[in-house]
C-alpha positions, 0 to 999 in steps of 0.5 A: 629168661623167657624166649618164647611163651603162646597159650591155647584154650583146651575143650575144657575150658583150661589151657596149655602155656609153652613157655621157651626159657634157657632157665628150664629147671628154676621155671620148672620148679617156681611153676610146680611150686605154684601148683601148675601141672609141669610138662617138659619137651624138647624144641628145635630152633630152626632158622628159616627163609621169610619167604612162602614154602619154607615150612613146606619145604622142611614139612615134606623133608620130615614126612619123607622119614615118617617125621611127624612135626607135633607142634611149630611156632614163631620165636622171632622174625626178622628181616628176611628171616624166622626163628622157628620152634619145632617139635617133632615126634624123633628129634634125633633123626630131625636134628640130622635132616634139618641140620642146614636149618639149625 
């Protein structure tokens, strides 16, 4: 099953779809197969606040331990609430500061 799936265009006129599945290595395979570049990452799932200052709030957590946020996305908002995707340059050390958030 698909969670998440955005695209961006690149400066040469191709472009980068993330796609969020629980299904990686069948999505990776059927992908490949079918003659795209595969490249995987991992995503934390973070639930936010809906509220301004949430994503700031957890972007000065990470920057204070050299954290560089590499890519966040909106999975799903709800009432009050965002489920946040976010890829970070050391997930491990991300996991242990946002730990409240995930």
């Amino acid at each position: 099953n698909l969670d998440s799936i955005s695209v961006d265009a690149t400066r040469n006129n191709q472009a980068i779809i993330r796609i969020l599945t629980n299904g990686f290595l069948k999505a990776k395979a059927l992908l490949s197969h079918a003659g795209f570049k595969v490249f995987d990452s991992s995503v934390l799932v973070l639930t936010l606040e809906d509220k301004p200052g949430e994503l700031a709030k957890i972007s000065r957590s990470l920057a204070d331990d050299w954290i560089n946020i590499l890519n966040v996305f909106v999975i799903e908002k709800t009432k009050g609430e965002v489920l946040t995707g976010l890829q970070t340059s050391n997930d491990v050390a991300a996991k242990k500061i946002l730990a409240e958030y995930l």
